[in-house]
C-alpha atoms as a printed R data frame, in Angstrom:
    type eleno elety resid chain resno       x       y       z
1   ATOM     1    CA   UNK     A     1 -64.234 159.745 -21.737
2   ATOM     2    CA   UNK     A     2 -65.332 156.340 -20.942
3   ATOM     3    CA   UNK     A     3 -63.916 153.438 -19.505
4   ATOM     4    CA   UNK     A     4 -66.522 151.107 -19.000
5   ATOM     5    CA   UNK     A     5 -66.336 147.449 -20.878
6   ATOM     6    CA   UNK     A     6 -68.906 147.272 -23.867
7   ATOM     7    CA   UNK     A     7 -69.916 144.214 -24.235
8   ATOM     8    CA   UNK     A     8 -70.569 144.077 -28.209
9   ATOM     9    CA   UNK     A     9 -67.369 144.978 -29.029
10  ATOM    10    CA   UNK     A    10 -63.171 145.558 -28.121
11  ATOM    11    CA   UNK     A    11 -62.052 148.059 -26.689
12  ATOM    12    CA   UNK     A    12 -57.948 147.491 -24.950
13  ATOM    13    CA   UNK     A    13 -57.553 149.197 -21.533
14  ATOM    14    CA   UNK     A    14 -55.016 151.837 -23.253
15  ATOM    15    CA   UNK     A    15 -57.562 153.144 -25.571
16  ATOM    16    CA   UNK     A    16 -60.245 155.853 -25.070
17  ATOM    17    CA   UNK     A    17 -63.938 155.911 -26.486
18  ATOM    18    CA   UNK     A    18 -65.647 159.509 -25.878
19  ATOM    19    CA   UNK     A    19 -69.640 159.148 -24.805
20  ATOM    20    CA   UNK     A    20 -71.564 159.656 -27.765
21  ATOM    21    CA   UNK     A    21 -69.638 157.228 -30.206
22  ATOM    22    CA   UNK     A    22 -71.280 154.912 -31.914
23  ATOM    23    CA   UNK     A    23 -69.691 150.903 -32.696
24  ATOM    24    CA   UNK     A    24 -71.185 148.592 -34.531
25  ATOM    25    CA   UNK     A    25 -71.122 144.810 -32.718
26  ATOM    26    CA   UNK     A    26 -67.639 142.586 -33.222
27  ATOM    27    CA   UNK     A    27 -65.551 145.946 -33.762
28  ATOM    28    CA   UNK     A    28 -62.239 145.850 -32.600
29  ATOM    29    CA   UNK     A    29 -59.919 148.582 -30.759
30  ATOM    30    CA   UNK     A    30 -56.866 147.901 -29.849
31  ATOM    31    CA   UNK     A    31 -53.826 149.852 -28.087
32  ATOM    32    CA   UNK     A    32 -53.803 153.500 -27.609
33  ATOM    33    CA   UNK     A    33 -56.670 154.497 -30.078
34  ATOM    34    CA   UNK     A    34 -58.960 157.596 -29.429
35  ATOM    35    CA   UNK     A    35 -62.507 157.678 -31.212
36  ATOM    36    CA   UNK     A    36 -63.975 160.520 -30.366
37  ATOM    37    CA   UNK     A    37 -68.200 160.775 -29.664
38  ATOM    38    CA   UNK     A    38 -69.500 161.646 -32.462
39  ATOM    39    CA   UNK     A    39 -67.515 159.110 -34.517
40  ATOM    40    CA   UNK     A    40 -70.125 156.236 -36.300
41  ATOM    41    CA   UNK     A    41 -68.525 152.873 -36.552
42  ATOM    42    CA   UNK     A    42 -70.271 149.945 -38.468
43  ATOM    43    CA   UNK     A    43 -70.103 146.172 -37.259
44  ATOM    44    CA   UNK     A    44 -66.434 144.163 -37.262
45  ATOM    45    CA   UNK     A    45 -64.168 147.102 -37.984
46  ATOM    46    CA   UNK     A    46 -60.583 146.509 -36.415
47  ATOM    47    CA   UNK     A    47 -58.230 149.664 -35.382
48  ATOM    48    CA   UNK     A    48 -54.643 148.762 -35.045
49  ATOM    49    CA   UNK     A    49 -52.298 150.165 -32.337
50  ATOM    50    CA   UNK     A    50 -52.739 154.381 -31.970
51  ATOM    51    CA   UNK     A    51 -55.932 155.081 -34.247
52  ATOM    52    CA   UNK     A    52 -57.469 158.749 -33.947
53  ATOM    53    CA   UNK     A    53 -61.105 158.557 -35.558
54  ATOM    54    CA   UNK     A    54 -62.859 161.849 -35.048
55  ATOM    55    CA   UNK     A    55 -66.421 163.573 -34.789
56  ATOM    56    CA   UNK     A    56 -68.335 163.495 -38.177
57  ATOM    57    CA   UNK     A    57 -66.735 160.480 -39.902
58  ATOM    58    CA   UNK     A    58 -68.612 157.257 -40.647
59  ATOM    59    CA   UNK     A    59 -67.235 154.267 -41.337
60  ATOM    60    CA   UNK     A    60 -68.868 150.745 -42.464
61  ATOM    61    CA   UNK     A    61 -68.904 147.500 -41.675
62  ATOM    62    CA   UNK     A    62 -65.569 145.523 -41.692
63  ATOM    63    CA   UNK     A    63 -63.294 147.930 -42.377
64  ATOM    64    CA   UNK     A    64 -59.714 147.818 -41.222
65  ATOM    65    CA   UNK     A    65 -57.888 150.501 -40.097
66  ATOM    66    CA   UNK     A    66 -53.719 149.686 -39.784
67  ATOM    67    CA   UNK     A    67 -51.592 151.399 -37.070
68  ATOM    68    CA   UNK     A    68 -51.050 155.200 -37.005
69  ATOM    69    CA   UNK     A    69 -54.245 156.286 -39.104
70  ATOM    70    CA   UNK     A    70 -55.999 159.678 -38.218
71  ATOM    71    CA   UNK     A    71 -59.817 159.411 -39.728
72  ATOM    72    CA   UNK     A    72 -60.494 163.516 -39.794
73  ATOM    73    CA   UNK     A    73 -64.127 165.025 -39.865
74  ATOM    74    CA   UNK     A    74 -65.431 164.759 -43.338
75  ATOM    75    CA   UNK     A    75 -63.969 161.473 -44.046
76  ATOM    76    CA   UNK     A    76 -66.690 158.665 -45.122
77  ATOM    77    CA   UNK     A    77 -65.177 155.331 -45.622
78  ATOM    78    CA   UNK     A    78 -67.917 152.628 -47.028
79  ATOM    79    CA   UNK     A    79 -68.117 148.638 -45.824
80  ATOM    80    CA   UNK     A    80 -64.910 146.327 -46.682
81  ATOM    81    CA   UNK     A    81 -62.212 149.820 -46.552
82  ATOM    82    CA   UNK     A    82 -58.126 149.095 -46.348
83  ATOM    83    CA   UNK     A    83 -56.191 151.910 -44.764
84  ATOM    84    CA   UNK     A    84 -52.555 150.432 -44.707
85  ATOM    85    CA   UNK     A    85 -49.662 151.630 -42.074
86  ATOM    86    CA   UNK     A    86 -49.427 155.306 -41.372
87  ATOM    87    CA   UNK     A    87 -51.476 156.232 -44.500
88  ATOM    88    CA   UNK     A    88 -52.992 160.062 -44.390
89  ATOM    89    CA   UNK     A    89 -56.162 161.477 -44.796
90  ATOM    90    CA   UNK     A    90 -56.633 165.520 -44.784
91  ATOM    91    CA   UNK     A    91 -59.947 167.467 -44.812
92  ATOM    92    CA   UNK     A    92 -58.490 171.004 -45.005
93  ATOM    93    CA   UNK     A    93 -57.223 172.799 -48.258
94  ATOM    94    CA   UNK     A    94 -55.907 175.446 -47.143
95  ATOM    95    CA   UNK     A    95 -54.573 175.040 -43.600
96  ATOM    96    CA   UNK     A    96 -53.325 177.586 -41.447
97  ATOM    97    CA   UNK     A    97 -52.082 177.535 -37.849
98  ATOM    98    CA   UNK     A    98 -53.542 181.163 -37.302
99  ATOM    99    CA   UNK     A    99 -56.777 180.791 -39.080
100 ATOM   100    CA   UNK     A   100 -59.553 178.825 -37.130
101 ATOM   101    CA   UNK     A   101 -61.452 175.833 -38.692
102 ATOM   102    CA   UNK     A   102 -64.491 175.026 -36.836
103 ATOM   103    CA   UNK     A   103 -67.014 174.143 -38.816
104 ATOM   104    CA   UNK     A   104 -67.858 171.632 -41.397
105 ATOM   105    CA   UNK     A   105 -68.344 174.129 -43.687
106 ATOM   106    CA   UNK     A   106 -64.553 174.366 -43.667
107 ATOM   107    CA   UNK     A   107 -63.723 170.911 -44.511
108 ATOM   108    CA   UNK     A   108 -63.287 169.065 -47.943
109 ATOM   109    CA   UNK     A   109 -65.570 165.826 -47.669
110 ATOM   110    CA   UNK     A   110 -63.201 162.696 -48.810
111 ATOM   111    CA   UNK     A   111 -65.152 159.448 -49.905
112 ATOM   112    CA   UNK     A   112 -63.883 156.148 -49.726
113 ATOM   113    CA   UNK     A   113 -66.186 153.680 -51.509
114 ATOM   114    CA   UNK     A   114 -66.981 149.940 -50.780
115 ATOM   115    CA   UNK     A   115 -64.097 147.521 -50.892
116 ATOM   116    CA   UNK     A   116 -61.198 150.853 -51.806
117 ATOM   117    CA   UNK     A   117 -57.820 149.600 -50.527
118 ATOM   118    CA   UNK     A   118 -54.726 152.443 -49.633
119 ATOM   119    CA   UNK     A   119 -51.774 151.483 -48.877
120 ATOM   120    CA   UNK     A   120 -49.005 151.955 -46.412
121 ATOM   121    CA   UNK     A   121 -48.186 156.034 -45.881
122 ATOM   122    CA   UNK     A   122 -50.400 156.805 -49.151
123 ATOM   123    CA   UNK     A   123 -51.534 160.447 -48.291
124 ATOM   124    CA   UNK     A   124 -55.134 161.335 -49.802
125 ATOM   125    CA   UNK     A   125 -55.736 164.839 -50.222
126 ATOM   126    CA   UNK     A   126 -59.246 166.058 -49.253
127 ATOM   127    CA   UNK     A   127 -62.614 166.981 -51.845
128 ATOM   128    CA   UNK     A   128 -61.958 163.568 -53.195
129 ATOM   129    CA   UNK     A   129 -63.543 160.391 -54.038
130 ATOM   130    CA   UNK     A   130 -61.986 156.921 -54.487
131 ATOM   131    CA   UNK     A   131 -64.281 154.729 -56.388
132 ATOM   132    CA   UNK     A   132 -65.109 151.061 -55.230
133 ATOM   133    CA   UNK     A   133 -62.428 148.554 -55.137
134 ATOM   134    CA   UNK     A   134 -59.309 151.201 -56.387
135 ATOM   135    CA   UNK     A   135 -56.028 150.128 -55.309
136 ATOM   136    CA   UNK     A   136 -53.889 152.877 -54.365
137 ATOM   137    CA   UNK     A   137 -50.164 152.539 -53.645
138 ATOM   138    CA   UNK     A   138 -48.173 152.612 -51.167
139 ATOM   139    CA   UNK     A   139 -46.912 156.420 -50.840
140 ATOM   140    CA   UNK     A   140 -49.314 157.363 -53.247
141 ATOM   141    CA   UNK     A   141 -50.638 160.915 -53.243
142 ATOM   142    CA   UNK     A   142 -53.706 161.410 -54.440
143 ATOM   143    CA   UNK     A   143 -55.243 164.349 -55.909
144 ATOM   144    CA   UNK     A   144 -58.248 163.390 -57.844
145 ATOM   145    CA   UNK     A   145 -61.385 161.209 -57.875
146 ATOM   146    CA   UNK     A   146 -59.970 157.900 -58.738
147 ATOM   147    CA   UNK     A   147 -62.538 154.961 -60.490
148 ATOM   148    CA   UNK     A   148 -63.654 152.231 -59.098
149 ATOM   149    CA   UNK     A   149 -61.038 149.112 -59.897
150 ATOM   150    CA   UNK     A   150 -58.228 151.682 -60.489
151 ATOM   151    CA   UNK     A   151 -54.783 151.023 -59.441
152 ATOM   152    CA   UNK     A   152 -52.899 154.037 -58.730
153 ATOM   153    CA   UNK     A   153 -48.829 155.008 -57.624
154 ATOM   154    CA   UNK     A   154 -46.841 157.460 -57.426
155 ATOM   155    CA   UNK     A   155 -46.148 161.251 -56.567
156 ATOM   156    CA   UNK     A   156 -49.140 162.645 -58.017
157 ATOM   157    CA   UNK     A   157 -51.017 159.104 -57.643
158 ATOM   158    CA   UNK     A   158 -51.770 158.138 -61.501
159 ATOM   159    CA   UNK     A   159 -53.246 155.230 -63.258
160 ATOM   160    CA   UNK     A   160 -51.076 152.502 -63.991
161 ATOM   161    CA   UNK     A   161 -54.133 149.763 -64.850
162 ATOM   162    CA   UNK     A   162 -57.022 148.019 -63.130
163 ATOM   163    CA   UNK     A   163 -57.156 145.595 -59.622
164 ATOM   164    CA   UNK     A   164 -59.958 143.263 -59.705
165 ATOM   165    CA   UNK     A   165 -62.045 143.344 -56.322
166 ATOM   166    CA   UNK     A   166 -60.335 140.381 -54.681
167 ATOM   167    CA   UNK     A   167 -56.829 142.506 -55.134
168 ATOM   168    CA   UNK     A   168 -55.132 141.350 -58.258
169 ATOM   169    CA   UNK     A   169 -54.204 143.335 -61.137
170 ATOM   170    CA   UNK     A   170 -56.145 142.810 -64.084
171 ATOM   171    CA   UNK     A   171 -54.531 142.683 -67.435
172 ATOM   172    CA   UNK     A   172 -56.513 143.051 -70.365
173 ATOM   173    CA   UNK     A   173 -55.761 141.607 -73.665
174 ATOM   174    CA   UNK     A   174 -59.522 142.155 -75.165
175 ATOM   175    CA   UNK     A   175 -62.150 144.444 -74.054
176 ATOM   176    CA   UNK     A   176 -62.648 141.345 -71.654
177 ATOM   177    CA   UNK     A   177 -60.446 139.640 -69.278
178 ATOM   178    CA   UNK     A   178 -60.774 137.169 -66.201
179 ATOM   179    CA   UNK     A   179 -59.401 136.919 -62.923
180 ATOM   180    CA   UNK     A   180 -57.858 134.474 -61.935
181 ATOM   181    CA   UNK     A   181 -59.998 134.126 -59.097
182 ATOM   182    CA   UNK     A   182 -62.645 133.525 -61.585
183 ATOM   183    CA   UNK     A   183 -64.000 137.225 -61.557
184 ATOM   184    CA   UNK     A   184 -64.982 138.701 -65.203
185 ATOM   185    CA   UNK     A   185 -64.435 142.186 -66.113
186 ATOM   186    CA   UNK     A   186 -65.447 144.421 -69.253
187 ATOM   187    CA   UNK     A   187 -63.897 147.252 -70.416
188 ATOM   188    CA   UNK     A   188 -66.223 150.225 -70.980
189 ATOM   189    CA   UNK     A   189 -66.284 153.924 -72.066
190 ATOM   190    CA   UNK     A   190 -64.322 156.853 -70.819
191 ATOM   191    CA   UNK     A   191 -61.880 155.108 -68.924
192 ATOM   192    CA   UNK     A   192 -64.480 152.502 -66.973
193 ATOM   193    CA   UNK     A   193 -64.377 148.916 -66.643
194 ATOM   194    CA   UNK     A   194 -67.192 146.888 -65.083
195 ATOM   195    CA   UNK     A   195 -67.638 143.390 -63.724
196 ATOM   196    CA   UNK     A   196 -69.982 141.147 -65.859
197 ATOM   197    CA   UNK     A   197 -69.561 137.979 -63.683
């Protein structure tokens, strides 16, 4: 474990960075985090107060990670990811205190794409991914690939609409609509919508 100051990014005297790790330049890491070495962080991430981020996850630039996240092996989370308070990512299906997991051939991969907010003590289940800019719930559980723009809730997380990328829900009237932030989205087939402008 390492306590030497790097000098292109945070690190607070409570926390622990294993040798190996890799952070991008401008990341923040505040109280009592652990990342271990073979962690890859991208440039201006932040990590709130006790942060576990583990060998074989990558994580982009800017993403935020709120206090009391575990990132497990397996997990990919792409540039611009939310993980609110206390939210939970697994990478095991089948877990068992008596049967050994050491490989990464016994983990579920779980990818969050560019932009994907979850909110506060949403649990994801592994083998999943959560398309670019979804909004998922607070105390959401979700056990499915969810599309990009989707806004999910509830116990199974299901689809109650569309967030545009800037965090708003979209309502749409026509097979267009606009954001009020100015952002224009079209609906498209099988459950799709796309931004046009």
């Amino acid at each position: 474990m390492e306590h030497t100051t790097p000098t292109h990014y945070f690190v607070h005297e409570s926390s622990y960075v294993d040798a190996g790790a890799q952070i991008g330049e401008g990341t923040s890491i505040w109280h009592f985090c652990h990342i271990s070495g073979g962690a890859v962080i991208g440039c201006r991430c932040k990590f709130g107060q006790n942060v576990y981020v583990a060998d074989n996850t990558v994580l982009g630039n800017n993403v935020k990670v709120q206090n009391n996240v575990s990132i497990y092996a397996g997990v990919t989370l792409e540039d611009d990811v939310f993980c609110g308070p206390s939210m939970v990512f697994t990478n095991v299906a089948t877990p068992r205190a008596a049967v050994a997991r050491n490989t990464m051939d016994d983990y579920r991969p779980t990818l969050v794409k560019r932009g994907a907010s979850i909110g506060a003590n949403a649990t994801i289940v592994c083998g999943h991914t959560i398309g670019e800019y979804a909004f998922i719930g607070a105390g959401a559980v979700v056990t499915k690939d969810v599309p990009a723009y989707a806004l999910m809730y509830g116990n199974p997380a299901r689809q109650h609409g569309w967030a545009c990328a800037c965090g708003l829900r979209l309502i749409f009237a026509a097979p267009e609509t606009t954001c009020a932030c100015g952002a224009r989205y079209r609906q498209a087939a099988e459950h799709r919508i796309e931004r046009v402008a």
